[in-house]
N, C-alpha and C positions, 0 to 999 in steps of 0.2 A: 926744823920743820916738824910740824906736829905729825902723829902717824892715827892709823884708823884703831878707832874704838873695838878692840878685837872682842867678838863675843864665842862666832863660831869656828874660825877660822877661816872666815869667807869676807862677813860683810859686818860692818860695826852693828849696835841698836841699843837704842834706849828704849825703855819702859815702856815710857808714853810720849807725845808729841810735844813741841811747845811753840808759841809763837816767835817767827820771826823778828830779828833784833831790826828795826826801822830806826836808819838817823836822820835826823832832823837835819833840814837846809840850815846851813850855816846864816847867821846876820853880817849885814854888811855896816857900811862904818854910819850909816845913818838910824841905825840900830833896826833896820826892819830886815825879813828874809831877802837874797839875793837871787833869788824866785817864788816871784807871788803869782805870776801869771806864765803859763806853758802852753803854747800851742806843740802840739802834736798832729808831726808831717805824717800821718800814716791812717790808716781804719783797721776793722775788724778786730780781731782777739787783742790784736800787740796794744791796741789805742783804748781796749778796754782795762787791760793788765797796768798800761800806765797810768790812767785814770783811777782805779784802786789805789795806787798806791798815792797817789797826787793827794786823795780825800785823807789818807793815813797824815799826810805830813802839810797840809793845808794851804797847800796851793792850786789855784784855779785853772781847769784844767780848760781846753778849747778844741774842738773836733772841727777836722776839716771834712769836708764828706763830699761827694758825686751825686750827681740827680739819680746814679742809678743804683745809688748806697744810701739814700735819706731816710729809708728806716732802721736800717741799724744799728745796733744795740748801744756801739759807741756815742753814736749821736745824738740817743736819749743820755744817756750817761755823765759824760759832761756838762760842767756848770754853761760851758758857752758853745755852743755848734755856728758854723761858717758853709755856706756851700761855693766851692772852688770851681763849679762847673760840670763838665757834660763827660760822659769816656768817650761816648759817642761822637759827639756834637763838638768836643775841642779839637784845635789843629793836634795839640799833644796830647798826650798822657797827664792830669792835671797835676798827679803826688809826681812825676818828674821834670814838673816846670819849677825852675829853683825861683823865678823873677816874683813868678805867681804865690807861691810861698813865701816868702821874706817879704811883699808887699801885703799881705794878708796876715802876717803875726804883727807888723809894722804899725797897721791900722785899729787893730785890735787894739793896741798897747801891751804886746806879752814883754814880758824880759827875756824869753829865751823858745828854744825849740827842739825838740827830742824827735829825731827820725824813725825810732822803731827801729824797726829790719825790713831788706830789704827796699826798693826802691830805691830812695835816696842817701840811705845811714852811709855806705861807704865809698860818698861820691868829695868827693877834696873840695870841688868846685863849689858844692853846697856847704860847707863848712866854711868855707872863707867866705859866701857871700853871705854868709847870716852874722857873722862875726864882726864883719866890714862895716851890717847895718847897726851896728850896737847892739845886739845880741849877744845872749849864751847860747853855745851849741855845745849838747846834750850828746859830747864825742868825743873823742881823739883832734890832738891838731890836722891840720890838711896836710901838714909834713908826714904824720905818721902813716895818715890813712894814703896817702900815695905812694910812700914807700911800702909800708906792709902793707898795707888792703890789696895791692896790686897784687897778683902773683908771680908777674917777670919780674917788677921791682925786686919786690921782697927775696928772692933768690939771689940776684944780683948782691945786691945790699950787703946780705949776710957771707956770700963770698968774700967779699972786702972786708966786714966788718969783723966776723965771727967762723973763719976758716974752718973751725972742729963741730961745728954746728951738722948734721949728717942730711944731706941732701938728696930728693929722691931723681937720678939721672933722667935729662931732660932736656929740651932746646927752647931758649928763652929768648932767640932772636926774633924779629921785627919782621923778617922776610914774609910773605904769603905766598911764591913763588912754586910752582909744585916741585919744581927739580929739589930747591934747596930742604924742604918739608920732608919728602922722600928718602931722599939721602938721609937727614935726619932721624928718621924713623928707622931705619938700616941701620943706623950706628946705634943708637938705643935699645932698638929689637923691639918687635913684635911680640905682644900687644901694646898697643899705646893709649895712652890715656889724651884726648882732648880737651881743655879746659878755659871755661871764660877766664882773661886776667884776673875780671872786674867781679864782683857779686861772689854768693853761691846760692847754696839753698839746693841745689843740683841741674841746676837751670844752666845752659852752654856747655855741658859734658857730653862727651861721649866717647865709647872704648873702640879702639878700631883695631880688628887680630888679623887683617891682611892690606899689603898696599891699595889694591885696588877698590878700597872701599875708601881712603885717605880724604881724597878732595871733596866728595860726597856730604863725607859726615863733619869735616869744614866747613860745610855753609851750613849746614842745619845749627851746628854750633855756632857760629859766627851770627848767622839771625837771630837764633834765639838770645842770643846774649844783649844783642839788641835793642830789641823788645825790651827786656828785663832790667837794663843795668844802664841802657842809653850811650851800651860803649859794647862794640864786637869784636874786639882782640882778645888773642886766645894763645896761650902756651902749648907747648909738647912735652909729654910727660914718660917715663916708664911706668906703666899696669901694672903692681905688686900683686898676683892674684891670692897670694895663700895670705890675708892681710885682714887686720881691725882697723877701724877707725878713730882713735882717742884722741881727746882734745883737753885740752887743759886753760878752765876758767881763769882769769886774771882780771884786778883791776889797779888802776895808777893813778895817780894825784898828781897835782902840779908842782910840787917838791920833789920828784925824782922816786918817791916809796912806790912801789909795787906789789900787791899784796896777792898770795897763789890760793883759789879756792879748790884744788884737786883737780880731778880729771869725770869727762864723762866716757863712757862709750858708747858711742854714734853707729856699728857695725850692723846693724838690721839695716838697711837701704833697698830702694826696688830703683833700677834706672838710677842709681848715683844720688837718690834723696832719701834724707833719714826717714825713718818709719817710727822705730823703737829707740829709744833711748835711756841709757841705765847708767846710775851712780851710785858705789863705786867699781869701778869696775873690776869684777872678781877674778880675772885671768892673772890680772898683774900683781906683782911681789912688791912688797916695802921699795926693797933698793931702786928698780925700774920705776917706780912713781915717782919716789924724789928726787930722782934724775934728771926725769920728764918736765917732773914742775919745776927744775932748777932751771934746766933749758929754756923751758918760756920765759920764767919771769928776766932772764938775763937778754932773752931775743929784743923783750919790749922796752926793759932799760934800754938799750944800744940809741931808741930814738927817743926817750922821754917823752915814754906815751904817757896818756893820760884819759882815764873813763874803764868802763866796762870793753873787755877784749878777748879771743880767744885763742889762743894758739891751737893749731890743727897737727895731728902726727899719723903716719901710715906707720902700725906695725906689724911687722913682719912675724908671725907666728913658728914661724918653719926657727929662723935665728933668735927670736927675741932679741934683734933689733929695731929702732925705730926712727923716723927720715921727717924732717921737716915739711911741714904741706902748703901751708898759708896760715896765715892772720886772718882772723874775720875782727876789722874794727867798729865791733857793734856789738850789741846785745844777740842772743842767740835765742830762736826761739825755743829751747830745751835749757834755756836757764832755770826752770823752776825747779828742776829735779837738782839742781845743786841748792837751789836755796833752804830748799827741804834739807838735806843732810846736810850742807854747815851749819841754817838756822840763823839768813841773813838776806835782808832783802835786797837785790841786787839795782833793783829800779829806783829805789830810794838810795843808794852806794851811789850812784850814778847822779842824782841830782845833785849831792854831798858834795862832789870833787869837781862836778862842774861851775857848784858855787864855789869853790875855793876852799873846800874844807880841807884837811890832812888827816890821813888816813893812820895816821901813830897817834893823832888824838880821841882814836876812839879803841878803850880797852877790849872791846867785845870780839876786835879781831887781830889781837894780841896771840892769840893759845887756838887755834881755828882747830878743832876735829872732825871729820866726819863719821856722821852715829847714823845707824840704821841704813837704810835699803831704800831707792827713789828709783820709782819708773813712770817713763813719759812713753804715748803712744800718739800719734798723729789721726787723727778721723780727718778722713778725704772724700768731700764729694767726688766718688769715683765708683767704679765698676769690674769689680775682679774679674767678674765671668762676660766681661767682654773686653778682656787686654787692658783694666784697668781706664777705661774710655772715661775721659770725666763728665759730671753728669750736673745737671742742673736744672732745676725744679723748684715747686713750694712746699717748703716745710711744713707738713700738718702738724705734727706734734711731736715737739721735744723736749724730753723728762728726764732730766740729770736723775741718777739712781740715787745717792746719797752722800751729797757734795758735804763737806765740813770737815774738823778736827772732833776725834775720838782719843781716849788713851792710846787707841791701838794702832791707829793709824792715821793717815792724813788725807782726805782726796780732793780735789781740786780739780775743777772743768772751768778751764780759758778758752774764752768763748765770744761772738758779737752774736750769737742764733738766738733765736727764739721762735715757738710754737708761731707759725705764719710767717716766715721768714722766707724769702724766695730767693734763693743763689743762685748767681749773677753767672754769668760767660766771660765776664770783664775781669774776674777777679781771681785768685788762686784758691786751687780748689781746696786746699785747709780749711776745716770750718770749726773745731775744735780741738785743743789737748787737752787729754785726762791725764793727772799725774795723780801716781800712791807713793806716800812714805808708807814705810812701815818696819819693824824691828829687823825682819831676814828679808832673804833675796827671796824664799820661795814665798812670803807671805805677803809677799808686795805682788807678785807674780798671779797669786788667785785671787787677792781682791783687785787689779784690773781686771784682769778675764770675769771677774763674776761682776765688776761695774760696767764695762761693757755687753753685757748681755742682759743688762738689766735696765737697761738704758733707750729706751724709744728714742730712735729718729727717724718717723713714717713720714714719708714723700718722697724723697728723693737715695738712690743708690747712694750707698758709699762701702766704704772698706771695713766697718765693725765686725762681720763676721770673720774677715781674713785675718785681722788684727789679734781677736780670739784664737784663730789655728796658729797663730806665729807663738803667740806666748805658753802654748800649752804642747808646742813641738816639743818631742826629745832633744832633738837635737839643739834647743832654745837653752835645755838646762845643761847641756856642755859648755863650762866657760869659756871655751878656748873655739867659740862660733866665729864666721869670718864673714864681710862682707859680702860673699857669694852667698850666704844662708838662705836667701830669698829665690832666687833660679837655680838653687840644686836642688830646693824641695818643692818649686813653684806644683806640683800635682798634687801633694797633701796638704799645702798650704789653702789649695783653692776648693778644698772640702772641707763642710763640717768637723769641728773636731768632736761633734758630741753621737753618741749612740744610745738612742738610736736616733737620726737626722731627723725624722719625723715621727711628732706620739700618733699613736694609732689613731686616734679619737680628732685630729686635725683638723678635720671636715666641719666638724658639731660647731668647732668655734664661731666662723662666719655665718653659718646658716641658724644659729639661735641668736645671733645677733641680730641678724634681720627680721626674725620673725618676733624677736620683744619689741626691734621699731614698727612693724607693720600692724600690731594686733591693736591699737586706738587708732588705726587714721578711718579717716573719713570716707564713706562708700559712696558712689551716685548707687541711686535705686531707679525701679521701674525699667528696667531694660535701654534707658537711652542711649547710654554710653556707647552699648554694644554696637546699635545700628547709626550713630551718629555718624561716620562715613564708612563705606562701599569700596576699596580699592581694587585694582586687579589682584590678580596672585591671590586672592586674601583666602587666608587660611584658619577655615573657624574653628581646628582644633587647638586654638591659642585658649579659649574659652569653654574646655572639656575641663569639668572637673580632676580629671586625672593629672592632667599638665599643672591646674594650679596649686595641687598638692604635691608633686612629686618634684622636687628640688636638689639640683643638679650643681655641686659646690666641685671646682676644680680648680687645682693650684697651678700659679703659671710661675715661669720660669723661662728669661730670656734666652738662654743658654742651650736648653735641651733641647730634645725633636721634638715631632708629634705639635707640631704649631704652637710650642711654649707651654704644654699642659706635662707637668712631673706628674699630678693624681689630681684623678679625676673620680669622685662618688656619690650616688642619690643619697638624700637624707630623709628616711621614711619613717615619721614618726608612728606610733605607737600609746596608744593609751597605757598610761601606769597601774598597775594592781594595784595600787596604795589609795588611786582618787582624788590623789592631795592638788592643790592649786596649782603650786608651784615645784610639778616632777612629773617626767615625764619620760617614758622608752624612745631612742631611737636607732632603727638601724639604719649599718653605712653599707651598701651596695657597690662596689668597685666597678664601675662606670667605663666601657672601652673608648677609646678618644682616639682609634685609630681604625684603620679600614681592617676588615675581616683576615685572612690571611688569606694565601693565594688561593688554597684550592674550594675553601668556602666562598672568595669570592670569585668565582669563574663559574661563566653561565654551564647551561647544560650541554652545551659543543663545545667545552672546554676553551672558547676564546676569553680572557679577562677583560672584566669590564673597568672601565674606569674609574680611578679615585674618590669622584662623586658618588658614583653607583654602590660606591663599596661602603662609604656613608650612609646610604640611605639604607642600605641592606642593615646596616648594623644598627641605626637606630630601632628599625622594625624588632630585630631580636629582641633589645635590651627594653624596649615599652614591653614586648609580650609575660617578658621575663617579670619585671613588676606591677604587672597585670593577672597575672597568673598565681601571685605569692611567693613565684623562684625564689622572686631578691631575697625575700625575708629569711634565708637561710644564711644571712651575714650576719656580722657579731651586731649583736644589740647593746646600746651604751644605757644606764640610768640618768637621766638630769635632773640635777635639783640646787635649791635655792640662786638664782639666776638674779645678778644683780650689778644693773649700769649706772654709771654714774658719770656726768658730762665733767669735761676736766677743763670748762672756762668758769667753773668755780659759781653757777649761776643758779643752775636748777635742776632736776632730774627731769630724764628723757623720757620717764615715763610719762610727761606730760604734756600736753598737743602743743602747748607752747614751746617746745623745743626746738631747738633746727638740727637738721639731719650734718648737717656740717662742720660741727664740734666734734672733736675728737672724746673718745669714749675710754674709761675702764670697766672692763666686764670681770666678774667672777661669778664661777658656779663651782659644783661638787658636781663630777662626772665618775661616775662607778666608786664614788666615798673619796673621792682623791680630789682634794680643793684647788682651782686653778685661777690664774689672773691673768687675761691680754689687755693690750691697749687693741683700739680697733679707732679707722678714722675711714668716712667713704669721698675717693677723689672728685674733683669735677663736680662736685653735688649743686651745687649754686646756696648760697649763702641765703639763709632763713628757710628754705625749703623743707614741707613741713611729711611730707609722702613721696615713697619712693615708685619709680615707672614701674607700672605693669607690662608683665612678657616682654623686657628689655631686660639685657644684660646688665646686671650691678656689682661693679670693684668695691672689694673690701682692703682695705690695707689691713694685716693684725702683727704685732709685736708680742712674740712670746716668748718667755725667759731661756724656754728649752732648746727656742730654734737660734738665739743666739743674735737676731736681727729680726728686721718686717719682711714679712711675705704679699704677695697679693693673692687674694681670691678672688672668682667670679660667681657667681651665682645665676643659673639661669633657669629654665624648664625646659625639661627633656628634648622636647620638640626646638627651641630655639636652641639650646648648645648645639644640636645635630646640625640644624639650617647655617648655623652661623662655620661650622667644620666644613660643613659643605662650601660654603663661600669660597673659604682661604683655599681649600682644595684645586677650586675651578682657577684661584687665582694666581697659586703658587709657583707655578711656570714662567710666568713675568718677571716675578721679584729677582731670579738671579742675574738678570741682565742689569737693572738699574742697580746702582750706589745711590743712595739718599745722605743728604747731610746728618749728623748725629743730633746735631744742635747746632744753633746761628754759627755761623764759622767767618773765618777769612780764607783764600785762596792763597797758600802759600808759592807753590810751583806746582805743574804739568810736568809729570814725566814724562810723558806718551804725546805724539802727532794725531792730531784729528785724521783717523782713518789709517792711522796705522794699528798692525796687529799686536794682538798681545796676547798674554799666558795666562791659566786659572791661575792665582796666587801670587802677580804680579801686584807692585805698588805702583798705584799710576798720576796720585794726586798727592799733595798735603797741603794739611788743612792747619789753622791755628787755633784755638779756642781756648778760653781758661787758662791763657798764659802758657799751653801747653800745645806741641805739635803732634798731628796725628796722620798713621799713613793711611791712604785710602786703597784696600787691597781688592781686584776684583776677583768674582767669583766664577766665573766662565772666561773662558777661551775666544777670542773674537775679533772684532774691528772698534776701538777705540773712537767714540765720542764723546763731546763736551762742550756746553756755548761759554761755558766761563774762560775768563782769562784772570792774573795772576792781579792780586790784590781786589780781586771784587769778594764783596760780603755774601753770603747765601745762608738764606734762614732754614731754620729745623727743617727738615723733612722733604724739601727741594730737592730734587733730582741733581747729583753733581756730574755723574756720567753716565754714560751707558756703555752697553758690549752688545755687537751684532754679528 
């Protein structure tokens, strides 16, 4: 067996990169390819990855797609697109109806069908019936995938088969019964690991460290696997806490050859799903790897696999020993980071052997080394700073940093997004992997951290920022990190790793952005506008010159107090001593966005007034304050050469034909220091040419430094204050109600209508994105709710209340 290209004594590396070796489909005996037409059971990144490689080796590729997936990237992509149906609207799941698929590649005329991961890749039943129908499946036989895909199989199995094979102690009976599970769990010992048979990906696991949580976390496992895999049976495992995750690439032909491409390690996970992933892995020693990979490739011999496969291993860091876990019979979606360091493509290995090819007729992985350093990171429509909640929304703008091959390095973003892209509820919340090659482990480590923060994805929450704190953790460059990496550091993880988190000058960004859109639009003149309607309430200091100069830029933040404002400051511009066109002074004014404190806010009898009150006290201050000149005792910035440019490729903003709803890149020189955001405004309506007066307006900006997009608001004085005011008078409601996060399903009621409950009590769960969510309350009280179990409830719906 070949061993690693030793350079530093860590990780192998070559020079420079090179392209992937791609074999060509085999001919069949009527001398043409034994796949010319592929339909592809799957969407998003995986149906894009296949599809790349389909055009490499000239076979026509066919996407199946959802009504509520017809723009995605996949489906332009492909020479032929198919719509399979509704998520919504069908009795099932459409990519887990096997009848609907084999009759849909049938029609088509494909000769074959590659499931991707997940859904369907490790279902037997879909194997044999695409096989049945005269097709190639793009797999392992349905023998294998039932015996290893399975997880109780595959234990079983290798008992009989492969006695020395090390096994991680566990119960692999069929019972559900709680007596027999319990017991069970006592003889293994606490902690336990629960696990779907069927699937992974981290979907149907869960850890359970005392009995009385056992049956509980059974059914949440049990459903979710459901969902996911179309199958709820679920093993009992022992919890190795002090453990890595490694796994060892393999693929087999239909002659019995088994070829080993190394190992990854899978050890970053949050909740039992990979996050990070890295090859090779630097903890392990020569001798331990080619043991490992001897171990698999002799597991998959036993059943004369055949395809793209993984062997899964727990190791035990404390012994450096290591315990059999499962087979995944399918492609992996952290295949790329091997293909990078052997320098073979694994999607095209796959079509090879599924047309019949022999893997000893291709020299190229005769002498396999692995050279250099490959990391893969997960980006998740999701949300750190609210328990990872997953998130879904339209993509305003998404701008790979600098995808390509270099001498130096390699990057690669796998992907169905695109700038307008709206992720779906229906779908898992992955929406891209960025993988680096590159010669070391630390130089693959700072060009993702520097590609991920250079990488715009405004609209929607995800995990870019956290992904950043995880790869620049110290404890990230101990090799010997464990699966727990993610909850023993989850408080440093869910902070910037950069200092300082915010440049000072922060402010400027949004508020010169606005003010280079607003300086061509269009005026009404002659006073009409003003008196054109009369309201009550009406407040005509909307129209004091003061308010529509002094502009009030403050960052929100779902997370923090103070109504979601982290900083909050006026932007008071300043004429330049220079005269020049384009430069200009401004100062930043730090803005209070919270009530006075007690004893300035308490009347003259010392009773305190109310929250409102203590608002409008404070807004009075802070007008006097920049009425007066006070403010302008903040620091003053310089601005110069200020320059936007709309990124649908069409026109410059500076011109009235622009629409305010293109996403933008701005750069200026701020105190001589040249800078660049991406900036896009939400909700704007499409060709909209002026933005509302004395209304509040969101900025999204992505800035290299902050590592991710921020939102800012923009208001005047007078409105920031009234709109504080609002949330103030209203803020006493909100902790009664739970609102939905986004569309959901009604999993289970914990709780009796009218019965009591505890602050911090789980009293619902929800399903969404493929993913379950608890619904925790925030007060003390008497339990309400008109939903019951299996009804839908859209964003922002009331799910329960507390009285």
């Amino acid at each position: 067996m070949a061993a690693i290209q030793q350079t530093d004594g860590i990780t192998g590396a070559r020079s420079s990169s090179k392209e992937l070796f791609v074999a060509d489909v085999p001919l069949g005996e009527d001398g043409h390819p034994r796949i010319r037409k592929l339909l592809i059971a799957n969407r998003g990144e995986i149906a894009c990855r296949i599809i790349a490689t389909c055009k490499k080796v000239n076979v026509a590729s066919v996407a199946v797609y959802t009504q509520e997936d017809a723009v995605s990237r996949h489906v332009q992509d492909a020479d032929e697109s198919i719509c399979i149906g509704s998520m919504e609207k069908n009795e099932r799941n459409p990519f887990l109806d096997i009848d609907l698929l084999v009759k849909t590649a049938k029609n088509i005329h494909a000769d074959a069908i590659h499931p991707g991961y997940g859904y369907l890749s490790e279902n037997a039943n879909f194997a044999d019936s695409v096989r049945h129908a005269g097709l190639i499946f793009v797999g392992p036989p349905a023998k294998a995938m039932s015996t290893l895909g399975d997880k109780r199989s595959s234990k079983d199995y290798l008992r009989q088969n492969a006695p020395d094979v090390p096994l991680i102690p566990g119960f692999t009976g069929t019972s559900l019964e709680a007596e027999d599970l319990q017991r069970a769990a006592v003889d293994i010992g606490f902690p336990v690991m629960l696990k779907a048979s069927a699937g992974g990906g981290g979907k149907g696991m869960r850890v359970v460290h005392e009995p009385s949580q056992l049956m509980t976390e059974l059914s949440r496992a049990q459903s979710e696997a459901q969902r996911s895999f179309g199958s709820g049976d679920c093993i009992l495992e022992k919890f190795i806490e002090n453990s890595k995750h490694i796994e060892i690439q393999v693929v087999g032909d239909q002659y019995g050859q088994v070829v080993s491409f190394f190992e990854r390690d899978c050890s970053i996970q949050r909740r039992n799903q990979k996050v990070i992933e890295e090859t090779p892995c630097p903890f392990l020693d020569d001798d331990t790897r080619q043991k490992m990979s001897e171990t698999a490739v002799r597991i998959v011999k036993l059943i004369g696999y055949e395809g793209a496969g993984t062997v899964e291993f727990v190791f035990d860091t404390s012994t450096r020993k290591f315990y059999f876990l499962e087979v995944n019979t399918r492609l992996q979606v952290e295949h790329p980071i091997t293909e990078e360091v052997v320098g073979v493509d694994l999607v095209a290995l796959q079509l090879f052997v599924a047309a019949k090819g022999r893997l000893s007729e291709l020299p190229q992985l005769s002498n396999l080394t692995q050279t250099g350093h490959a990391i893969e990171c997960r980006l998740c429509a999701e949300d750190p700073q609210r328990d990872f909640l997953p998130s879904h929304d339209k993509i305003l703008l998404w701008k790979p940093a600098s995808p390509g091959r270099s001498p130096g390095s390699v990057i690669r973003y796998e992907t169905a997004i695109q700038s307008g892209t709206s992720v779906s509820i229906y779908f898992d919340s992955m929406i891209c992997k960025i993988v680096v090659w590159a010669p070391t482990r630390s130089a693959a480590i700072n060009i993702l951290a520097r590609e991920l923060a250079n990488t715009p994805c405004i609209g929607i929450r995800t995990n870019q920022l956290f992904l950043q704190s995880c790869l620049l953790h110290p404890a990230f460059q101990d090799f010997g990190y464990k699966t727990s990496f993610i909850p023993n550091n989850i408080d440093d993880l869910l902070r910037s790793p950069y200092t300082p988190a915010l440049p000072a000058h922060i402010s400027l960004i949004p508020s010169i952005f606005l003010q280079h859109l607003q300086k061509d639009e269009p005026r009404e003149v002659g006073g009409r506008r003003h008196f054109r309607t009369v309201r009550r309430q009406f407040h005509n200091q909307k129209f004091d010159p003061f308010h529509q100069s002094c502009e009030i830029i403050s960052l929100r933040d779902s997370k923090s107090a103070s109504g979601g404002i982290t900083r909050c400051e006026a932007c008071l511009p300043k004429p330049s001593s220079s005269n020049a066109d384009n430069e200009w002074d401004v100062c930043l004014y730090p803005v209070t966005h919270h009530s006075l404190d007690e004893k300035d806010s308490s009347s003259k009898e010392g009773v305190e007034l109310p929250p409102a009150s203590n608002l409008t006290a404070t807004y009075t201050a802070t007008s006097q304050a920049i009425r007066t000149g006070e403010a302008w005792s903040g620091p003053v910035f310089n601005i110069r050469n200020v320059e936007l440019k709309p990124l649908s490729g069409e026109r410059s903003l500076v011109s009235k034909a622009s629409s305010l709803s293109s996403p933008i890149s701005m750069s200026m020189s701020v105190n001589g220091h040249q800078i660049r955001a991406y900036l896009a405004i939400p909700n704007i309506g499409e060709g909209r040419q002026s933005l509302p007066l004395n209304e509040t307006v969101r900025v999204f900006c992505h800035l290299q430094q902050l590592g991710e997009w921020k939102e800012f608001r923009k208001d005047t004085l007078l409105s920031f204050y009234t709109n504080l005011r609002k949330e103030a008078l209203s803020n006493s409601d909100q902790q009664s109600e739970v609102k939905a996060p986004m569309p959901c399903k009604v999993l289970s009621i914990a709780k009796s209508v009218g019965g009591e409950v505890n602050k911090g009590e789980c009293v619902m769960v929800i399903e969404s994105m493929k993913m379950e969510i608890n619904i925790i309350v925030g007060v003390s009280g008497i339990f309400h709710t008109k939903w019951k179990i299996g009804d839908a409830v859209d964003e922002g719906v009331v799910l329960c209340s507390v009285e």
